[in-house]
Structures are given as C-alpha cells and as structure tokens.
C-alpha positions, 0 to 999 in steps of 0.5 A: 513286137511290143514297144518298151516303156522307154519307146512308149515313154517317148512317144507319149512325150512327143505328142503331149509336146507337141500339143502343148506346143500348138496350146501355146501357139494359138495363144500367141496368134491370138494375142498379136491380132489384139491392138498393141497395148491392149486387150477386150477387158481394157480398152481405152474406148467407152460406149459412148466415145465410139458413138459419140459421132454417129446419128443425129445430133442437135448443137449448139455455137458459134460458127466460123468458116475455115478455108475449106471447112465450116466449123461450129464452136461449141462448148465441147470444142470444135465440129466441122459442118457441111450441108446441102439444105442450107446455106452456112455462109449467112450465118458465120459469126453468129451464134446458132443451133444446127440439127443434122446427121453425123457422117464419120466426123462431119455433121451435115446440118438440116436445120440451123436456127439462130 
C-alpha cells in the first residue's frame, strides 16, 4: 500500500519539527549553563583580574592588625597577610615590603623588609 502525499506531507512535518524542536532545546540548555547576564564574549573578567591573586607577589605598605587578620595598606587598597616565617606583630605601624605567595585571597609573606 503506497502512503498518499498527504501522509508523507505529514510524516515529514513531524520529523523536520521535531528536529528543530530538539535545535532549539540544546540552545536553551546551553545558554541557561552560562552566568546570568552574561555570555564567553562578554564577561566581566579580564585576564588579569582573574590572576591578580595568585602567584608570588611583592608589595608594598603600611601594615595594621585587625582583630583576626594582619592587613597591608598599599597603594591599591587593602590585602590581608599571614605568615609562618615571620612574625608580623613586630612590624605594625610601619611601613614594609613583604614578599609571599598568594592563597586564594591571603598573601602568606616569606619575606618583610622595612
């Protein structure tokens, strides 16, 4: 028995839709695993911001004590210290170079000199 042109007509409808359902569908998925409000060609963070805090680093400022935290005033603002190898307490109120290794957003100081 042959399928009439309507029957064929249809058939093919069903699976050009259904494709372009499925197009459209992955487009959707993708998009929503993006960050709201943005997209790969957009985003807000440079190169350089996302590797501004790792590494080894050399500042300079003036260092002040919180109450659970040693702060280093620089120039660019304010960066939290730790440190292992030196004892920060001797140097608050002073200003100081450190050199240390960044650890998330704590740079733990090796070295400080005044």
């Amino acid at each position: 028995m042959k399928k009439s042109k309507i029957s064929n007509f249809l058939s093919h409808s069903r699976r050009t839709g259904f494709a372009a359902l499925m197009v459209l569908f992955f487009a959707v998925a993708t998009t929503a695993c993006l960050p709201l409000g943005s997209t790969p060609e957009n985003s807000t963070e440079s190169a350089d911001e996302l590797s501004e805090k790792s590494g080894f680093a050399t500042l300079t400022g003036t260092l002040s004590q919180q109450p659970n935290a040693y702060i280093l005033q620089t120039s660019t603002g304010p960066v939290t210290l730790q440190s292992f190898d030196v004892d920060l307490s001797s140097y608050i109120g002073q200003e100081v170079t450190v050199t240390g290794k960044y650890s998330g957003d704590e740079l733990f100081v090796s070295e400080i000199t005044q």
